[in-house]
C-alpha positions in Angstrom: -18.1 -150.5 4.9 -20.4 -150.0 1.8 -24.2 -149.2 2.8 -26.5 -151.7 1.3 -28.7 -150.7 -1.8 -32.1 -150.7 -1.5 -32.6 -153.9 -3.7 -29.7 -155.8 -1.5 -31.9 -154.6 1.2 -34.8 -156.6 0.0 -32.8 -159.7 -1.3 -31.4 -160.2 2.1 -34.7 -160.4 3.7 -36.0 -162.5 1.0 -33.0 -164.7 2.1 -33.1 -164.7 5.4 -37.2 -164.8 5.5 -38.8 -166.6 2.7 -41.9 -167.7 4.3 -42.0 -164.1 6.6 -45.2 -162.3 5.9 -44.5 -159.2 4.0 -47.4 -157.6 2.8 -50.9 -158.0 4.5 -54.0 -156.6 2.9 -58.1 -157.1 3.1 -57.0 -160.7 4.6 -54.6 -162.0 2.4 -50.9 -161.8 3.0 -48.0 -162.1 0.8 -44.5 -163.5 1.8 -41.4 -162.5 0.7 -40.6 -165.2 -1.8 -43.9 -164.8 -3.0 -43.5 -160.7 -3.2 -39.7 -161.7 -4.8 -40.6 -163.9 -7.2 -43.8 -161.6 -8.3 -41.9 -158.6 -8.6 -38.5 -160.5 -10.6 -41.2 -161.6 -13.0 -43.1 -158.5 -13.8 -39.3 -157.4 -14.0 -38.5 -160.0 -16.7 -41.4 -158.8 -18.8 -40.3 -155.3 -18.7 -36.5 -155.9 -19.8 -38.3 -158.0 -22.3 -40.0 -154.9 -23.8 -36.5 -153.3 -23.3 -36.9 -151.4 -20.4 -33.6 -150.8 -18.3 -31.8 -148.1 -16.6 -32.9 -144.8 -18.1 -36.0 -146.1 -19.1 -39.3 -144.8 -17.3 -42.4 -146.7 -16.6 -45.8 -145.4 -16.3 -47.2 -147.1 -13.4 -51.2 -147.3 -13.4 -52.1 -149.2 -9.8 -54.3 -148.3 -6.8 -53.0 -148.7 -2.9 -52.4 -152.1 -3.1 -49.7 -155.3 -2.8 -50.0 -155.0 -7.3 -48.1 -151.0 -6.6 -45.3 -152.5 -4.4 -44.8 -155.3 -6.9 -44.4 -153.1 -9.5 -42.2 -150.7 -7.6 -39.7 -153.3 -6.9 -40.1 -155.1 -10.5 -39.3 -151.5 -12.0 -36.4 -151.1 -9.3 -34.7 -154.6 -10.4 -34.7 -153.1 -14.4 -33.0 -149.9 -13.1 -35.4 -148.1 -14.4 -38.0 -144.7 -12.8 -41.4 -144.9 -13.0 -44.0 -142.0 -12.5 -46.6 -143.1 -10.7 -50.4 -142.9 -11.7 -53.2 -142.6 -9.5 -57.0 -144.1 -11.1 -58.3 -141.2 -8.5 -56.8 -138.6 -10.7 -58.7 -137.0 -13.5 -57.5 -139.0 -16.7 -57.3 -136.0 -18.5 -54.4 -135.1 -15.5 -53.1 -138.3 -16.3 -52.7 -138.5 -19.8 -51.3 -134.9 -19.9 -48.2 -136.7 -17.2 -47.9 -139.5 -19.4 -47.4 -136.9 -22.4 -45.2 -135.0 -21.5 -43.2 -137.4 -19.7 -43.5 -139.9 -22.6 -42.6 -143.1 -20.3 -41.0 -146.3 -22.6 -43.2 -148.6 -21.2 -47.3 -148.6 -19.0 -47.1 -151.1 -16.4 -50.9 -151.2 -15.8 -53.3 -153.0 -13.3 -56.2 -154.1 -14.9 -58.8 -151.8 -16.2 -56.1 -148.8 -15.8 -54.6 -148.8 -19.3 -56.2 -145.2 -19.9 -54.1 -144.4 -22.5 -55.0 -145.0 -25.9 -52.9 -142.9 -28.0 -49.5 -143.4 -25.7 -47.0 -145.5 -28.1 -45.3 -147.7 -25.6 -44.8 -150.9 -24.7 -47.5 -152.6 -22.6 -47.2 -155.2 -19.3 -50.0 -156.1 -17.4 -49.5 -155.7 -13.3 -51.5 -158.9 -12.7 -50.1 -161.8 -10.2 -47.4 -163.8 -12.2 -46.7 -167.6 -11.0 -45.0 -168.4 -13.7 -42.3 -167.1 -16.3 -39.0 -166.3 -16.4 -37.8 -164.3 -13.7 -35.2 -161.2 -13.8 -32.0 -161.3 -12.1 -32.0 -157.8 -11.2 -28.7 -156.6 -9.7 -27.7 -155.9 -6.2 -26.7 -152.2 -7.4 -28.5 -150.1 -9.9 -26.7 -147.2 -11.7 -26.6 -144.4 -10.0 -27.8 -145.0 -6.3 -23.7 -145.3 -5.3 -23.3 -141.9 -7.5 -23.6 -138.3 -8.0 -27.7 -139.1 -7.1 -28.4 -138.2 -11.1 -30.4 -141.7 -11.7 -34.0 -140.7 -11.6 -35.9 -142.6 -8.9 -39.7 -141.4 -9.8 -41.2 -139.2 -10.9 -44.3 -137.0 -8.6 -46.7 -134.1 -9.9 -48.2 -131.4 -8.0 -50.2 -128.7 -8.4 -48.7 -125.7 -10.3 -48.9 -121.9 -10.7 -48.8 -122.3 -14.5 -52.3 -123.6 -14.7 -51.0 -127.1 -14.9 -49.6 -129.8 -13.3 -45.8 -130.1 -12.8 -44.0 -133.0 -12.3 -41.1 -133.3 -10.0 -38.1 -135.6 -10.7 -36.5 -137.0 -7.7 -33.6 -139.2 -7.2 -32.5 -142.7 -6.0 -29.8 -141.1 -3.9 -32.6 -138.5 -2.3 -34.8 -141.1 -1.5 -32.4 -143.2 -0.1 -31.2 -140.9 2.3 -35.2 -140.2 3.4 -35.3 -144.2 4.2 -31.9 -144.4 6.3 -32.2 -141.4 8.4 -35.3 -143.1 9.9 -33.7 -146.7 9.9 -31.2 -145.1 11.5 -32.9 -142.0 14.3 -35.8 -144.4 14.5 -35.2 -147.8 14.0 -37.9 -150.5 14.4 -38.7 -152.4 17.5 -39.7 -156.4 17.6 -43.0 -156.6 16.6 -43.0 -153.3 14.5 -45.8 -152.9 12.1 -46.0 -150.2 9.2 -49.3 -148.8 7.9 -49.1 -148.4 4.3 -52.1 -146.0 3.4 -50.5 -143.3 0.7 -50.9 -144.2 -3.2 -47.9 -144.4 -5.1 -48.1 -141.7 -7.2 -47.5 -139.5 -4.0 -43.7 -138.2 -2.8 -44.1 -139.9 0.6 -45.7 -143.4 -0.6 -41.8 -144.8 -0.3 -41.1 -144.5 3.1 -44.3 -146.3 3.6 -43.9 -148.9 0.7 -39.9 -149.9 0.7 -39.6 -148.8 5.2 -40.7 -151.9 6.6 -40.0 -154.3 3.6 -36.6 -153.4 3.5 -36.1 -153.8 7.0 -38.5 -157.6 7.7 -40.6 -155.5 9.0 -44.3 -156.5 7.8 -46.7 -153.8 6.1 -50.3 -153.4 5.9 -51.5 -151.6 3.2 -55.2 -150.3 4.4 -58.3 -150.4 1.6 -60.0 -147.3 0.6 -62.4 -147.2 3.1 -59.9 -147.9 5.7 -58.4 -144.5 4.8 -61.0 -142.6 4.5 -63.2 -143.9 7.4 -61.6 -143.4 10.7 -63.7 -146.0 12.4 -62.3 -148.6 10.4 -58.6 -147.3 10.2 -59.0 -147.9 14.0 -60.2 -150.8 13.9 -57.7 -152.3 11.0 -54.8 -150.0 13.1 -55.7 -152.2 16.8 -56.7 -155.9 14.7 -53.6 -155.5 12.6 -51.4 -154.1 15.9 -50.2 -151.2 13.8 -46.9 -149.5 15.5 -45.8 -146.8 12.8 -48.0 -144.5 10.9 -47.3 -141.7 8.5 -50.8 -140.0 9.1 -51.5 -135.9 7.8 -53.0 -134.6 10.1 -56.6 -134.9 9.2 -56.2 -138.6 9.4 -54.8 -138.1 12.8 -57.3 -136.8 14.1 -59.4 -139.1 12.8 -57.6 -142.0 14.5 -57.6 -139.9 17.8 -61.0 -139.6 17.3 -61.7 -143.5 17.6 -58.6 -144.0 20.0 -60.8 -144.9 22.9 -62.1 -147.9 21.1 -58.7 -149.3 21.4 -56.2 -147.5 23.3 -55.7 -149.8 26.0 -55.1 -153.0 23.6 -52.6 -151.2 21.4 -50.6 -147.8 21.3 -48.5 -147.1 18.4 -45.0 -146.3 19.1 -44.2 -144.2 16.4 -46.8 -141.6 14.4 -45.0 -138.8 12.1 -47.5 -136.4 10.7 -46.7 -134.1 7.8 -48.1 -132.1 4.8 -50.0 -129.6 6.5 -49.8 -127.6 9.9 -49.9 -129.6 13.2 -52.3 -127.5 15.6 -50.6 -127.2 18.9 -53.8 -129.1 20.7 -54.1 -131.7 18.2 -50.3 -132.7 19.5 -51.2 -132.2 23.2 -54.1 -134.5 22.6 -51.8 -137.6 21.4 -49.1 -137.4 23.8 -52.7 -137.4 26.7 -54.0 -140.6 24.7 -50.7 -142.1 24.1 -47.9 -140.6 26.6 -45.4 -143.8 25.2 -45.6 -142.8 21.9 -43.6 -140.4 19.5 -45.3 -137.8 17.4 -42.8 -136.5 14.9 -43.7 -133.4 12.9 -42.0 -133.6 9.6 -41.6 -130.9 7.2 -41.1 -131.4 3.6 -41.9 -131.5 0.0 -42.3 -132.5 -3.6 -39.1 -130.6 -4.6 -36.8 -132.3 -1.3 -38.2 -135.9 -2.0 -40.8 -136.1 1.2 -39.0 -134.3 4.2 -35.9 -132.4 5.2 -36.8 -131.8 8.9 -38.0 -133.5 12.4 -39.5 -132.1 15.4 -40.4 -134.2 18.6 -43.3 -133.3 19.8 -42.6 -134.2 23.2 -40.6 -130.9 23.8 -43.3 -128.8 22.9 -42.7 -126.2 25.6 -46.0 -124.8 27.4 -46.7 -121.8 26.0 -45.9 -122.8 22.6 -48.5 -120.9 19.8 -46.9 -123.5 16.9 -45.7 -126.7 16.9 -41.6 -126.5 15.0 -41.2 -128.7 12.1 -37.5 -129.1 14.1 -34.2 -129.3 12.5 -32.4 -130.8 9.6 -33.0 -134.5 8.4 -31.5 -136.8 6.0 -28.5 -134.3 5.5 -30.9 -131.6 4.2 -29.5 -128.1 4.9 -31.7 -124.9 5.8 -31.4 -121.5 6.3 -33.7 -118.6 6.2 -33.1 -115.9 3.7 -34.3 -112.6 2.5 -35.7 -111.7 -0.5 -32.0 -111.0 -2.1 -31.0 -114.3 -1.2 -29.1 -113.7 2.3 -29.1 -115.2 4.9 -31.3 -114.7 8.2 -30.2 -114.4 11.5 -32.1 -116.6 14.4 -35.4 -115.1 15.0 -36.1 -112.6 11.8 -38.4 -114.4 9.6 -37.9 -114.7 5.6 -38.0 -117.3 2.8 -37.1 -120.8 4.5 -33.9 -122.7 1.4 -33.4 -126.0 1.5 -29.8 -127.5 0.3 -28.5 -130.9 0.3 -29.3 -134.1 -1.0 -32.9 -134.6 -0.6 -33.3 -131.7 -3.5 -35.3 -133.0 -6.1 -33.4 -133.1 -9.5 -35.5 -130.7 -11.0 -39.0 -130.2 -13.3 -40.2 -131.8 -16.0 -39.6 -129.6 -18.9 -36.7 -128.2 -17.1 -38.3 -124.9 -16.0 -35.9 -124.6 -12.6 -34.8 -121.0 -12.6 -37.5 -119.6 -10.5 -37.4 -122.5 -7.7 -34.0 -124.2 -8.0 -31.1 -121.6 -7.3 -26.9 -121.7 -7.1 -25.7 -119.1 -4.4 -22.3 -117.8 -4.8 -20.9 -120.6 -3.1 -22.1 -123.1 -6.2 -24.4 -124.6 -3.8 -28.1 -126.1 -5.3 -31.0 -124.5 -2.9 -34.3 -125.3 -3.6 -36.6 -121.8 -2.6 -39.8 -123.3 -1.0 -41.5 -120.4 -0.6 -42.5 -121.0 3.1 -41.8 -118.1 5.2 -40.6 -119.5 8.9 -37.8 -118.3 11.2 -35.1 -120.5 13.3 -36.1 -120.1 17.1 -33.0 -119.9 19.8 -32.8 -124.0 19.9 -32.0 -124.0 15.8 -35.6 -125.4 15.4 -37.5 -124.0 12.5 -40.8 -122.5 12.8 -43.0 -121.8 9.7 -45.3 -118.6 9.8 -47.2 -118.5 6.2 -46.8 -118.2 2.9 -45.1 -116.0 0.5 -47.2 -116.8 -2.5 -50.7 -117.9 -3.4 -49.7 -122.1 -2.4 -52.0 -123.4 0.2 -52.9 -126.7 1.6 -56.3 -129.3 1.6 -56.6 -132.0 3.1 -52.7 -132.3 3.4 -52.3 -131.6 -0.7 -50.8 -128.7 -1.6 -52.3 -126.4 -4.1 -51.5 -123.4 -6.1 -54.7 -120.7 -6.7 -53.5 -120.1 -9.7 -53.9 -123.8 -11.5 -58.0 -123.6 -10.5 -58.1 -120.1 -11.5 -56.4 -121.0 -15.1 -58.7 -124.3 -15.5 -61.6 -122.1 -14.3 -60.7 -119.6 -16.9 -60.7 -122.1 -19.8 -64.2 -123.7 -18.9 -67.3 -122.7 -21.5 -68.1 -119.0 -21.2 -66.5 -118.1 -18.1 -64.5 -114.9 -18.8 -62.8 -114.4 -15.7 -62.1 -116.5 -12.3 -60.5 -115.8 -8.6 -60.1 -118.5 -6.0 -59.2 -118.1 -2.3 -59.5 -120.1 1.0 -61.9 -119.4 3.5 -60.9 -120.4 6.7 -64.0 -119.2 9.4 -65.0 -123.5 9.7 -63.4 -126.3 11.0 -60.9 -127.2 7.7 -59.9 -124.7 4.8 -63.2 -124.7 2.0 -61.6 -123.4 -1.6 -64.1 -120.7 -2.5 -63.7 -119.7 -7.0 -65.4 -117.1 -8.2 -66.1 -116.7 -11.9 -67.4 -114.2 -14.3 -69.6 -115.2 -17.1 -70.6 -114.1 -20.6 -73.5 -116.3 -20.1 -74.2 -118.5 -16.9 -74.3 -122.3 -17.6 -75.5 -124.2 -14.7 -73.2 -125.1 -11.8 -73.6 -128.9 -12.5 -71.8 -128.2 -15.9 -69.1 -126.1 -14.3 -68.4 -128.6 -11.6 -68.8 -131.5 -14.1 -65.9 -129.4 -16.2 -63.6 -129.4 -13.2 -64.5 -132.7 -11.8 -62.9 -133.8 -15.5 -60.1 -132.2 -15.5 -58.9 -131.7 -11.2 -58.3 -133.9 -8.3 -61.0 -134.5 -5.8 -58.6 -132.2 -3.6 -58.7 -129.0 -5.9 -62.6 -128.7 -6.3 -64.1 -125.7 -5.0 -66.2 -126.0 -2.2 -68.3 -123.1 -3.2 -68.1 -121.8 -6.6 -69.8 -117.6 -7.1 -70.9 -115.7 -9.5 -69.4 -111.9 -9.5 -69.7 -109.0 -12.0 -66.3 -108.6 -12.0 -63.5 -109.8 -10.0 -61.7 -107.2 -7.6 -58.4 -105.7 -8.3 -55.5 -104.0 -6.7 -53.3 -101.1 -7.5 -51.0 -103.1 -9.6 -53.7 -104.8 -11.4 -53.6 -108.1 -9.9 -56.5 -109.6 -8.5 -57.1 -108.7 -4.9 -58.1 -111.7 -3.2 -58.9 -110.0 0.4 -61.4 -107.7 -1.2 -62.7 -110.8 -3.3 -63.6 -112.5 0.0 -65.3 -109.4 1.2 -67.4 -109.5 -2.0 -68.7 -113.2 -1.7 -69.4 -112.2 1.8 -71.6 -109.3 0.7 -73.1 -110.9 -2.3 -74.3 -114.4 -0.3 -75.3 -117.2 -2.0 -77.8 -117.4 -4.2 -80.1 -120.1 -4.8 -83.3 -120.1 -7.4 -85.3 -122.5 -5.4 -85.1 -123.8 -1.5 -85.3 -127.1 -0.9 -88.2 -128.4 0.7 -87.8 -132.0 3.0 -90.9 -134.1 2.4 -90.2 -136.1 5.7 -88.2 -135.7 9.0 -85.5 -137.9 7.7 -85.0 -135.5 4.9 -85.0 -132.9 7.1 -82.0 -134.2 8.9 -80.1 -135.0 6.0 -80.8 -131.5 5.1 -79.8 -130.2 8.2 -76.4 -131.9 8.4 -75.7 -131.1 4.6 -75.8 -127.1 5.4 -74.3 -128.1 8.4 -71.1 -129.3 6.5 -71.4 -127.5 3.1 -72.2 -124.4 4.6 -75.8 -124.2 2.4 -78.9 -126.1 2.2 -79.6 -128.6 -0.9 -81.5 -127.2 -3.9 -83.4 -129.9 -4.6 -84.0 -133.7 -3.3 -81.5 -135.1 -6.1 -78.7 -133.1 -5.3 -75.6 -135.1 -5.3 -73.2 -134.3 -2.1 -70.3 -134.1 -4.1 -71.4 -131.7 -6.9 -72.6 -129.1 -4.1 -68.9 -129.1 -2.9 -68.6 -131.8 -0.9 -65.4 -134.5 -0.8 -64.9 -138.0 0.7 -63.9 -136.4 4.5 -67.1 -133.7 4.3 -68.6 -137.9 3.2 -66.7 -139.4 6.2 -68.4 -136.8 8.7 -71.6 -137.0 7.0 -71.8 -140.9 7.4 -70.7 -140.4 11.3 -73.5 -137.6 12.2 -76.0 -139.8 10.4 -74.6 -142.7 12.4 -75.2 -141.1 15.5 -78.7 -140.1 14.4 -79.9 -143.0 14.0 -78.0 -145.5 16.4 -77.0 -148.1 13.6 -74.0 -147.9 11.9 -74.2 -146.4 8.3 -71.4 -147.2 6.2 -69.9 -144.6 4.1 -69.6 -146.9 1.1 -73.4 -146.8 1.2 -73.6 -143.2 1.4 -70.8 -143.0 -2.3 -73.1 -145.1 -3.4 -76.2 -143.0 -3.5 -74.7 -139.1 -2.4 -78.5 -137.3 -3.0 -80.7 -136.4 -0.7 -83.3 -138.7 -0.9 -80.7 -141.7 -1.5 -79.4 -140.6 2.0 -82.5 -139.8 3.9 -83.1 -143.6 2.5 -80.1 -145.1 4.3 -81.1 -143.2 7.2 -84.7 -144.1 7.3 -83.7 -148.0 6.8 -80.9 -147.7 9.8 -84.1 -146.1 11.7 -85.9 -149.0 11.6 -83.1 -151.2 12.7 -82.2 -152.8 9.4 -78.9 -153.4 7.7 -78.0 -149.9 5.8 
């Protein structure tokens, strides 16, 4: 029996559910003729431009019904598309588009960033009318050898730039049915869409429910980043599957009180970053009918290659597993010669199989992508783990410089090189410090002369993801170095321990709700404000530090304070504003 494509998948639920509700969103909702006949429109106007299989399109869109139109319009061409996120420095972006070169910019409104890109133009605006595109059931390639290009993702590289990852149809395929299939919905299943589309997970979240009737709910920006409302949307919306990292898990367990005995979800899978053993313990208490799966995956193996259940997390356990094998990925733990580990001695964790990525951008494989003797296609992820007595994997650290933030990886070296490249900085060194509640990203930098740290954060606020800023950025006379010459990044924490921070003038509160905005800022960016205009997010802080900040201040003052208010006016004294007004029992 031939397995259904991924765009039969949606024309039979189109078919069979016409008026269903697809897509819900801020308090509209979208059925799936209304999603079909969208989608087979924008579709139309990209064959019309002469896009088709092989062709790529750039596709500019926030989270959002417009992104999983124009996912399924590019899907019914045949064609890939590399997805654009408006959060991402545009310089970030126009070096993808550039070195991708895409044949055509589908483009919400207001995101056409790219000036000098020669291609072919469609607008991603509702279409009511026009022609529509009669895509075909099955596009080249996802019945194949998996060599059709599905998207394309970038991550952060040890080059000093960007890298972008192409992934194909078959790959992503695969990710879809192994959860249809281990996991398939319930009645009354709801999936939380909250990833943008320019991430490697965003199509399990995206094409998982709508290829299955099952309706999604893609959350708003300050749903996501504000886990009193992702709560609340998560118990009004009755929410039963979530793909949450786990910072946003916590977040949600944080408010699960609010609405635990309404609502449970029935299935959470967490993934991007390490699980802490007490976070997991602490879901299974709030919600004992629920599964927590704890995925393991990345760019390179198109989202994840292995499963653990968290509900045989044995007592004593130190780490939670990321489990065995998914969506016929195949690992094995290997030394530094390439052989092959025996249960229990840790090395270099290989992936196989075919949720391997087809390879870079550029084509600059060697190092990454490897063919053992066997002519088998690994991909090296450079996560050292072992395989415990039960065949689960466990992951122990790192064997490069590669860390995570937030749930995004990133490479060292890529702030280092943009640090290096700024206006008279000579030198630069980056590490994490771990001694607080999340990982910080400390850079240090050596200058020929020292322009002020609003320029050097402007500079990197230009040209790197919110993710990838420095918490703390520190002068040094020179950067430390071991025997072999490389920079020494244990002894380079030792040195910004030693050397403090330094700051030409202290902050002085002219009020008591100053003060306490003062107090909480040290409190979460580990030093006091300079001066009474100091914006949050140029002294290191990010939209989570923001989240945490509009909660404490919250609290203080026994009002709600939204966090939109507090992005809106991230200085001192526009904060100790918001504070003083919520104070006095008026709207923030």
């Amino acid at each position: 029996m031939t397995v259904p494509t991924l765009l039969e998948r949606f024309a039979g639920q189109v078919a069979a559910r016409p008026e269903s509700v697809a897509l819900r969103h801020a308090g509209t909702s979208l059925t799936y003729g209304e999603l079909d006949g969208w989608s087979g429109r924008l579709a139309a106007q990209l064959v019309a431009k002469g896009v088709g299989p092989d062709s790529l399109v750039a596709l500019a869109a926030r989270r959002g019904p417009a992104a999983i139109a124009g996912v399924l319009a590019v899907l019914k061409t045949g064609a890939a598309y590399l997805g654009l996120d408006p959060a991402t420095p545009v310089r970030r972006q126009r070096r993808m588009v550039e070195e991708t070169g895409p044949d055509c910019l589908l483009a919400e409104p207001g995101l056409d960033q790219f000036p000098t890109l020669d291609a072919a133009r469609v607008t991603l605006a509702p279409a009511s009318s026009g022609p529509l595109h009669q895509a075909p059931g099955r596009v080249p390639g996802e019945d194949g050898d998996g060599d059709a290009l599905f998207h394309i993702v970038y991550t952060s590289g040890t080059t000093g730039n960007p890298k972008g990852v192409r992934i194909g149809t078959r790959s992503v395929r695969g990710r879809l049915e192994w959860m249809w299939r281990d996991h398939p919905f319930p009645p009354d299943a709801v999936l939380a869409v909250q990833k943008s589309p320019a991430l490697v997970a965003s199509p399990w979240e995206m094409l998982g429910g709508l290829l299955m009737g099952v309706p999604s709910v893609v959350l708003t920006d300050d749903e996501v980043l504000d886990p009193e409302l992702f709560a609340a949307v998560v118990a009004k919306e009755r929410i039963t599957h979530l793909f949450l990292t786990p910072h946003l898990l916590d977040g949600l367990l944080s408010q699960s009180a609010k609405f635990a005995d309404e609502h449970q979800p029935v299935l959470v899978t967490t993934g991007a970053d390490t699980l802490p053993v007490a976070m997991a313990r602490r879901f299974h208490a709030v919600w004992p009918r629920a599964t927590l799966l704890n995925l393991y995956g990345m760019t390179e193996t198109a989202s994840n290659v292995a499963a653990y259940d968290t509900s045989s997390l044995p007592a004593d356990a130190e780490r939670v597993p990321v489990g065995t094998p998914v969506a016929g990925a195949l690992l094995s733990v290997r030394d530094r010669h390439g052989r092959r580990l025996p249960p229990g001695v840790t090395g270099e964790v290989w992936v196989a199989g075919p949720p391997v990525a087809l390879g870079y951008v550029g084509g600059d494989d060697e190092d990454a992508f490897r063919t053992d003797d066997r002519g088998v296609r690994h991909y090296r992820t450079g996560d050292r783990g072992r395989l415990l007595p039960d065949g689960a994997l466990e992951l122990t650290g790192r064997t490069d410089h590669q860390v995570k933030i937030r749930g995004y990886r990133v490479e060292l070296e890529e702030i280092e090189s943009v640090l290096r490249k700024a206006p008279d900085v000579t030198d630069a060194g980056a590490y994490v410090d771990t001694d607080g509640d999340e990982p910080r990203l400390v850079a240090c930098v050596v200058y020929d002369d020292q322009p002020g740290g609003d320029t050097l954060r402007a500079y990197l606020r230009d040209r790197l993801p919110d993710y990838m800023l420095p918490a703390r950025i520190q002068k040094v006379a020179r950067l430390p170095l071991g025997a072999n010459g490389k920079l020494d990044r244990a002894a380079l924490r030792t040195l910004v321990t030693e050397t403090g921070q330094e700051r030409a003038v202290r902050f002085a509160p002219a009020d008591a709700d100053e003060a306490a905005v003062a107090a909480l800022w040290e409190e979460l960016l580990g030093t006091a404000p300079g001066t009474a205009d100091e914006n949050f997010f140029d002294a290191g802080g990010h939209s989570l530090l923001a989240v945490r900040l509009a909660n404490r201040l919250s609290a203080t003052a026994g009002r709600r304070i939204p966090l939109r208010r507090i992005l809106a006016a991230p200085t001192v004294t526009g904060v100790a504003t918001l504070l003083r007004t919520a104070r006095q029992g008026e709207e923030a």
